[in-house]
N, C-alpha and C positions, 0 to 999 in steps of 0.2 A: 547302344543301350537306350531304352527306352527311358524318358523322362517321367516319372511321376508325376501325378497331375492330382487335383480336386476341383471338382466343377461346383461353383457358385453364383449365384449374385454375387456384382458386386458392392451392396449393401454386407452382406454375409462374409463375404472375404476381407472386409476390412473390420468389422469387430471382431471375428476370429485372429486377425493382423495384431489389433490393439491387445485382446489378452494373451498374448503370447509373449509383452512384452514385461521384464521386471527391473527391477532399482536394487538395490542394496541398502541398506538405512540400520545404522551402527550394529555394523556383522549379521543382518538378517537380510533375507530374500522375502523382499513384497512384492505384487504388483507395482508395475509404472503407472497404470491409471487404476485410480482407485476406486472410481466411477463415475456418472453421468449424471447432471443435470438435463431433464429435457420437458421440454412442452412441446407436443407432437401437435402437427397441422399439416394443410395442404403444402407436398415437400417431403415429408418425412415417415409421415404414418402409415403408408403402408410399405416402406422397403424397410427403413432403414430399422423401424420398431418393430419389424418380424426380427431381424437379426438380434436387437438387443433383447427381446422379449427371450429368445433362446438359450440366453448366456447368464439369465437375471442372478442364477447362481452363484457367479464369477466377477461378473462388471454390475452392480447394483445400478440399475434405473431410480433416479429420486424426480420426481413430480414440481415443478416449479410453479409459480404463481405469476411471474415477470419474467420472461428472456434477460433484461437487463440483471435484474437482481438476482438470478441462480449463475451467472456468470461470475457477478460479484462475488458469489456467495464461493464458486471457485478458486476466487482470487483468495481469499480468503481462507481457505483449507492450502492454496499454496503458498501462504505466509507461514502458517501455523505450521506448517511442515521444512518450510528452509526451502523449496525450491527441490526436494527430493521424490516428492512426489506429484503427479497433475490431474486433475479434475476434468472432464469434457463437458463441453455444454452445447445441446443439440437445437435448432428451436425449424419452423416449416419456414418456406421462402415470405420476400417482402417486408411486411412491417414485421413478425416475428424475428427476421435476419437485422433489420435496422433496430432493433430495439437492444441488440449486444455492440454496436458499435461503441457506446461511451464506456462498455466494459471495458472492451478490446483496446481503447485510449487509455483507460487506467492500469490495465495490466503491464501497456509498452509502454507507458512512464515509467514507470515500479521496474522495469524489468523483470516482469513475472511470467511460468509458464500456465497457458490456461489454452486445451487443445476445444478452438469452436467449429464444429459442422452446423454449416446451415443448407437446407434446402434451395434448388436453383430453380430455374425456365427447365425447359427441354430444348435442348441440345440441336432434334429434328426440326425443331420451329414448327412441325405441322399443326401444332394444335392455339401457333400462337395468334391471339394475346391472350395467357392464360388467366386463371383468377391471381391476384397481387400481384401482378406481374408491371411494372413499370416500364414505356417502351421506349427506346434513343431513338429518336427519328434516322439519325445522319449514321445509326453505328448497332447494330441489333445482334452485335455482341454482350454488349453492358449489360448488367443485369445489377443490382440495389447491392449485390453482393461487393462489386468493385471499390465501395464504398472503404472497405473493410481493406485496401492496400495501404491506407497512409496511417492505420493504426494497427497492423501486424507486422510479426518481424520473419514470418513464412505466409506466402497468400498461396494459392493455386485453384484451379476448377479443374473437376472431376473430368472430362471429355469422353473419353473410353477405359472400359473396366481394367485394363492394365497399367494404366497410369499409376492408380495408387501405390504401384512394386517398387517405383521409384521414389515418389511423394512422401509417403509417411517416412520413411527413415531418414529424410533430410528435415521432415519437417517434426519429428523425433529429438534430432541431435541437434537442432537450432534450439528449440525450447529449453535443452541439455547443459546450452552452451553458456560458460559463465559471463563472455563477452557480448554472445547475442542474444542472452535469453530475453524471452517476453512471447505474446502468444501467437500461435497457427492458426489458419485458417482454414478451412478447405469448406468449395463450395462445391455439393452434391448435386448433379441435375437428376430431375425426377429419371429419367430414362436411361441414364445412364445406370442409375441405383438397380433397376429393375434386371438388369442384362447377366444374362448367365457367362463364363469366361474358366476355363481351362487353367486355373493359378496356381503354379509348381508347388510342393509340397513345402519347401525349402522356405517361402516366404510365410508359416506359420510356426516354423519351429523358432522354439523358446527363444529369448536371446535377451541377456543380462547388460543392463548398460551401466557404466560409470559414469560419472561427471568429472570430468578433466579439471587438473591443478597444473595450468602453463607456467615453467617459471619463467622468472625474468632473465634479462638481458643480463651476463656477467660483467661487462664496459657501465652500462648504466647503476646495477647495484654497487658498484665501488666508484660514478660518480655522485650518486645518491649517499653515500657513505663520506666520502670527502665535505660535499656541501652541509651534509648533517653534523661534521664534526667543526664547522665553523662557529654553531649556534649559539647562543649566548642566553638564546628566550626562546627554545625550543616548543614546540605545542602539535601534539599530535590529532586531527579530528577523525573521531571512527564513523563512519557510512554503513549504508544499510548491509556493502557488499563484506565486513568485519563479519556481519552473523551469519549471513548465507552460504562462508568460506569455512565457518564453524570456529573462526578466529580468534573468539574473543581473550580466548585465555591465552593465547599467544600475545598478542596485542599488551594486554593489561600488565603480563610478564616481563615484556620489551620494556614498558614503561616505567615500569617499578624498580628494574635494574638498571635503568637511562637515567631516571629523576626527572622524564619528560609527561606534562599534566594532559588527559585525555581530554575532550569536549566533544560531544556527539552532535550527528546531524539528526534529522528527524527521521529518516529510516532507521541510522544507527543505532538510537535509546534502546535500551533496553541489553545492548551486546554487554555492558558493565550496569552492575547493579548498582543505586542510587550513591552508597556510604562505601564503594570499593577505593581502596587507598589512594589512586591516583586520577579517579573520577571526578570532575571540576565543570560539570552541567550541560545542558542545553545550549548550543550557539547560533546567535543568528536572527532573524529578524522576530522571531516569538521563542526567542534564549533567553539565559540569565546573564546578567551582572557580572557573575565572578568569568564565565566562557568569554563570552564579548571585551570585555577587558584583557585577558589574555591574547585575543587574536589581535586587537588595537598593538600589544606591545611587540606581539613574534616577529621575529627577526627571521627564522625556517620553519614552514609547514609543515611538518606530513602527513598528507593527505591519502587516507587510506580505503577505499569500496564507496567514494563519493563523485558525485558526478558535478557537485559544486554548484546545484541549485541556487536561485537568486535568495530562497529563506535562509540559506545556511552562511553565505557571503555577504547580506545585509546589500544586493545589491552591487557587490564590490565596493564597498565601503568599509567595511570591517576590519579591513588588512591595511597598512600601511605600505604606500606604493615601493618601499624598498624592499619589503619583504619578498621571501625566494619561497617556494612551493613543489614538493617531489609528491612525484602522484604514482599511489600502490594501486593497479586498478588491472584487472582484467581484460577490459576493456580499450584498448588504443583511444578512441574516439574521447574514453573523458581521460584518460590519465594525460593528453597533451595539453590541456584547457589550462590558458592564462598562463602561458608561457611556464609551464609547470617541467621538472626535469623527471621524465617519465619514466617510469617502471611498471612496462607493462609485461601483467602477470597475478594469480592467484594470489591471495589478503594472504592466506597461511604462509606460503612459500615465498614471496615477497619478503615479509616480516623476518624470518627465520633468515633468509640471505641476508637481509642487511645489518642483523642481529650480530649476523656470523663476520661480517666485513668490516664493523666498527671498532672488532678491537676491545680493548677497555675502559674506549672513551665515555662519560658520562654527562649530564648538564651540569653546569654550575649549580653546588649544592644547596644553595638557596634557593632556586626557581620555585621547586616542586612543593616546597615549605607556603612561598608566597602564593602561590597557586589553593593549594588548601586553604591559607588563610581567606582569601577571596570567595572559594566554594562555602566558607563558614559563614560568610556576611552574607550570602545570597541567599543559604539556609534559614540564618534568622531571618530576613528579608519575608522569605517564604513564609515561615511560621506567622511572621508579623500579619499577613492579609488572610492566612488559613483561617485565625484563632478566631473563632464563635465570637457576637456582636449581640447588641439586643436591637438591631434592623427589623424593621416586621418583614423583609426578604432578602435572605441568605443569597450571596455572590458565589458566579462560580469557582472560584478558589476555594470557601468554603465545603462547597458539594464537594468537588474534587478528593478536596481533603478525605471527607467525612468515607468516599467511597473506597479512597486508598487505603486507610485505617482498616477496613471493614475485609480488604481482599481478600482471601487468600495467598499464600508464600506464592503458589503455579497459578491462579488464574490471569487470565489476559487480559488487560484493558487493551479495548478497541474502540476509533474515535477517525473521526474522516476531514468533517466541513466545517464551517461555522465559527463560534468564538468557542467552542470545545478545545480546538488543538492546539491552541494558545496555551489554555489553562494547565493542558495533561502535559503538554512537553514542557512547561517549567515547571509542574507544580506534582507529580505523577513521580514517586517515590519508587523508584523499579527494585522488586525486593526477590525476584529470579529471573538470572539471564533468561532474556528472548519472549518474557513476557508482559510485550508492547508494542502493541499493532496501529501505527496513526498513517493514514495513509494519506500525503500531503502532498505526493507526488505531481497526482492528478485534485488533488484533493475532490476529490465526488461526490457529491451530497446524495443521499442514497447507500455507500459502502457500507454503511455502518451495520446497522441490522441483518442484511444480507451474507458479510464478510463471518457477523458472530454466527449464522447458522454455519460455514463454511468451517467456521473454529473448533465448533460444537464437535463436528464429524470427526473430525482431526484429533479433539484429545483425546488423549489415553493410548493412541497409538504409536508405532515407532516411530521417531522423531519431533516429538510433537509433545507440550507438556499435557499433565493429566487433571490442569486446573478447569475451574469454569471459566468461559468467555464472558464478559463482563461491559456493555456496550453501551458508551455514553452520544448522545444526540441532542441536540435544541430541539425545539419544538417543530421550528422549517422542515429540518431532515426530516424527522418522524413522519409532518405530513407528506412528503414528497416520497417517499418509497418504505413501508412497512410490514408487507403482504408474509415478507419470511417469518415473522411474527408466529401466522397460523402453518408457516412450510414449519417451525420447530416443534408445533403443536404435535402436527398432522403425523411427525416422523420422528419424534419421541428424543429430539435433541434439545438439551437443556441449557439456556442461557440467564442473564439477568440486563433486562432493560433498564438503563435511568434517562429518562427525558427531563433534560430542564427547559422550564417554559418561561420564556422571556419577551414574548409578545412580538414575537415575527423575527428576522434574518438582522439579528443587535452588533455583533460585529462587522457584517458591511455597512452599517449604517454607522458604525464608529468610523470608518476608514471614510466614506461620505461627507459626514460632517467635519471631522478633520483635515479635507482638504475642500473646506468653503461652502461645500454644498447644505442648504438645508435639510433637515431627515425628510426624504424623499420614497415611497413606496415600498419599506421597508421592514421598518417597524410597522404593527397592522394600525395603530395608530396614527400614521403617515400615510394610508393607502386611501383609497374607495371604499369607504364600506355603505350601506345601506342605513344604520342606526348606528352614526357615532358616538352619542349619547350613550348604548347601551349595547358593542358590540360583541359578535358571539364568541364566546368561549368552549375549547375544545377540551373535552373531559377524557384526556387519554389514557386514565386509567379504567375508564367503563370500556372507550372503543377497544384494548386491549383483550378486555376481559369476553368482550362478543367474538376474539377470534378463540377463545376459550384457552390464553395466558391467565395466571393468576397476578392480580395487578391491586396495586396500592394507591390515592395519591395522600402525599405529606404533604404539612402545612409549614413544618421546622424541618432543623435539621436535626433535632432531639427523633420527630416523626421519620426521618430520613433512617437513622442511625438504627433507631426497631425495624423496618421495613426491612434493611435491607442483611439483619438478623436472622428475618423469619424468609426473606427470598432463599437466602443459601440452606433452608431445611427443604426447601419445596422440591418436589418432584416433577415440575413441567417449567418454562419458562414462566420469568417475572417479571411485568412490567412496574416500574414505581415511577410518579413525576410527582414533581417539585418546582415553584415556583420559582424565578433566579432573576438577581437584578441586571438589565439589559446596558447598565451603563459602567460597571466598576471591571477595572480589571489589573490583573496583576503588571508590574513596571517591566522593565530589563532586555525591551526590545531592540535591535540594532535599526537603522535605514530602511527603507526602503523606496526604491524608485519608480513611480507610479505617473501617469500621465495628468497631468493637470492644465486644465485648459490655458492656451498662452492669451488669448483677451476674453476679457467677462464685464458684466456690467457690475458683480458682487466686488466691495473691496475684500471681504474675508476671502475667492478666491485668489484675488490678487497677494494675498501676503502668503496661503499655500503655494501660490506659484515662484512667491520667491524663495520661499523656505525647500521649497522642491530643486531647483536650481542650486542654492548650495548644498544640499547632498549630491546632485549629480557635480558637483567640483572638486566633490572629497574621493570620486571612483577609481580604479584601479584603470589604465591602457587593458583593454583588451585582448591587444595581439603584441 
């Protein structure tokens, strides 16, 4: 019997490969890729953009402005989706390929999927050294693309046009995979794109993927069950992996009928909405009060879709060395961290097994009482730094405030670098599940803008809520990556910008001066300028408005509060900034353990370096 066949490029066989594939997203059939970010160049523009130019149909082509930032901008449509569905982002070889690397680090922090093609060399070498092309003296395999190994969780290069028959579907199901998701790579060489190949018919027909829920180990769920019923000061933290399991109401239900208090990581925020009954805050090194005191007291974790970053552990300071720790994780590699009794396996099914394993055991009925009680002090706490001053400039707890009031039930706050993610993860009132994007991971300066066009794309659709993206930034961020700005213009996706301008990068210059250093090129007033006397000021509500955003700037928060009234009537993106003070900020942080020079000539280092020492005396053993 003859094999069927279709003869292509293999640029053409692999976009026809890509839309043939689909997801399922709560009882519908969509595409798995939803579409393509790309900035064609030498590499790409002419195979691979005949292919997509064919299918514009099916697989939408969106025009970028940065390789770095339509990546992000990726990343970002796969937050806002739960990891159901993936984005590509295309860019030509060289520096267009090097400019997605800090994406491809943010996405495998996050554990996000985001499928990148770049452009390669040729394969023949006959024409090398070609244009951007970077040369190994000792190895004339390497190419800028290898780059991109220590920050993906699939790499490969193209070689021969049937490679891909194998490649995309592993490199598919790793993105898929709840334990190794995060992003693909594949590097395209020009010559190889160009080659015609014989590709069975079989590798284009449709095929429906699901996302696996592994359960756990039955030895481990009823040791995890026993240890859990020892608890006295039970506390459970939810991780980002709670929302991307779709867990949350499982979770929250577990809690409510254990009398065990929730405390989220900064992925996790937003899986329980701010005022849900057994919600008790932010934890961890820019947490609240009522969290951080809970984990000081616990006696058993459960630790659940977290990977136990240093923000969320304060360091390993935050727990008391006797404490025990059961980790719900998908993933082997973090659910064993810190001698944790592991349950690895899916957030939902994890939960549900151990649900089912305990019995009728509960916490002691006062826990979950004092837990609240604590949540309530942290609140007026909160309130206390929100509430309007008569300051000639508003703090950012204040803006925060003002912008949370102002949200919608479904829109997103989104928030990345800076002293932003401090303020949002304590002070950021989450008033619908899953709408709260802080990505702290890699924290990236730059995410923010990029990430809200990625959100933009995403609402409304399946899986995905149907609010506005709502994108707060300093003034740094803003100036360091803004360009999606005009991509929302250009492509008719509507966000709302708030830039607080606080006179240059105010939070690492809090974390500076607090461990000894003078404010040091930081603040712009701490830098080089030309006229310090009289230095320049950036008007970013005009530069907004030149990429033809409709933009405000306020001088209050009264001016804030109208502004950002008449952004949510507007029909294009809104930029609005405000002034914000660089020094005040909200209390409730835990530890952290930072490097502080062991001899200096300063005594003020000298007393951070002791103060640093005993927090590393207060750490958990490691192993």
């Amino acid at each position: 019997m003859t094999r069927r066949t279709v003869r292509l490029t293999m640029a053409q066989a692999l976009v026809r490969h890509l839309c043939s594939q689909f997801t399922e997203i709560d009882g519908g059939r969509v595409p798995l890729f939803a579409g393509v970010f790309g900035i064609f160049g030498h590499g790409n523009v002419t195979c691979l953009s005949e292919a997509l130019e064919a299918v514009q149909d099916r697989l939408p082509t969106w025009r970028g402005q940065n390789e770095q930032s339509m990546a992000l901008a990726a990343i970002g449509f796969a937050k806002a989706k739960r990891r159901r569905q993936i984005m590509i982002a295309t860019s030509s070889i060289g520096p267009g390929a090097l400019n997605m690397v800090t994406a491809a680090g943010t996405a495998h922090a996050n554990r996000l999927p985001v499928l990148l093609l770049a452009g390669d060399t040729f394969t023949n070498r006959l024409p090398d050294p070609v244009l951007q092309q970077v040369e190994h003296f000792g190895n004339p395999t390497v190419t800028v693309n290898d780059a991109f190994r220590a920050v993906t969780r699939y790499w490969d290069r193209i070689t021969h046009p049937a490679q891909i028959m194998q490649s995309m579907p592993q490199a598919i199901a790793t993105m898929l995979d709840p334990a190794d998701c995060g992003p693909a790579f594949i590097a395209l060489p020009q010559d190889t794109q160009e080659l015609a190949f014989d590709y069975p018919v079989e590798f284009f027909e449709e095929r429906l993927w699901t996302i696996p829920r592994p359960r756990p180990d039955r030895k481990a769920v009823a040791d995890a069950a026993v240890l859990l019923k020892t608890a006295k000061r039970p506390l459970i933290i939810a991780g980002g992996g709670v929302r991307y399991s779709g867990a949350g109401e499982a979770v929250a239900k577990f809690a409510a009928d254990r009398g065990i208090p929730v405390v989220e990581t900064i992925a996790g925020k937003g899986g329980l909405t701010h005022h849900h009954p057994v919600h008790c805050g932010p934890i961890g090194i820019i947490g609240s009060t009522s969290a951080n005191a809970l984990a000081a007291e616990a006696d058993v974790i459960l630790a659940i879709g977290t990977r136990l970053q240093d923000f969320t552990t304060g360091s390993w300071t935050a727990f008391s060395r006797e404490a025990r720790f059961i980790s719900i994780n998908a993933a082997r590699f973090d659910a064993v961290k810190h001698r944790a009794l592991a349950v690895v396996g899916d957030a939902l099914e994890g939960v549900a097994e151990l649900d089912a394993a305990l019995g009728s055991w509960k916490a002691p009925a006062g826990h979950l009482p004092h837990a609240k009680a604590l949540f309530a002090e942290w609140d007026a706490l909160l309130d206390e730094h929100q509430a309007p001053t008569n300051a000639p400039v508003p703090t950012y707890a204040q803006v925060v405030a003002a912008v949370n009031r102002a949200a919608g039930e479904t829109d997103t706050l989104i928030a990345a670098a800076g002293g932003i993610p401090g303020e949002v993860a304590k002070g950021w009132r989450v008033k619908a599940p899953n709408s709260f994007d802080l990505e702290f991971g890699f924290s990236c300066m730059g995410y923010e803008i990029a990430a809200g066009w990625g959100c933009a794309m995403a609402q409304g659709t399946p899986g995905a809520l149907a609010g506005t993206p709502i994108v707060m930034v300093g003034d740094g961020t803003y100036l360091m990556m803004n360009s999606d700005i005009y991509s929302t213009v250009l492509t008719g996706h509507r966000m709302i910008v708030v830039v607080c301008d606080n006179g240059g990068y105010a939070v690492i210059n809090r974390l500076q001066q607090f461990k000894g250093v003078p404010g040091f090129n930081n603040l712009l007033t701490d830098c080089r300028i030309a006229d310090r006397a009289n230095p320049p000021h950036v008007d970013f509500a005009a530069h907004a408005a030149a990429m033809g955003a409709a933009s405000r700037r306020c001088e209050s928060l009264a001016d804030l509060e109208a502004a950002l009234e008449w952004a949510r009537g507007n029909d294009r993106t809104t930029v609005i900034s405000i002034a914000t003070d660089a020094y005040a900020w909200v209390p409730g942080d835990a530890d952290w353990d930072v490097g502080v020079p062991e001899v200096s000539d300063r005594e003020s280092v000298h007393k951070a370096r002791a103060a640093q020492e005993q927090i590393r005396s207060r750490q958990r053993a490691g192993v």
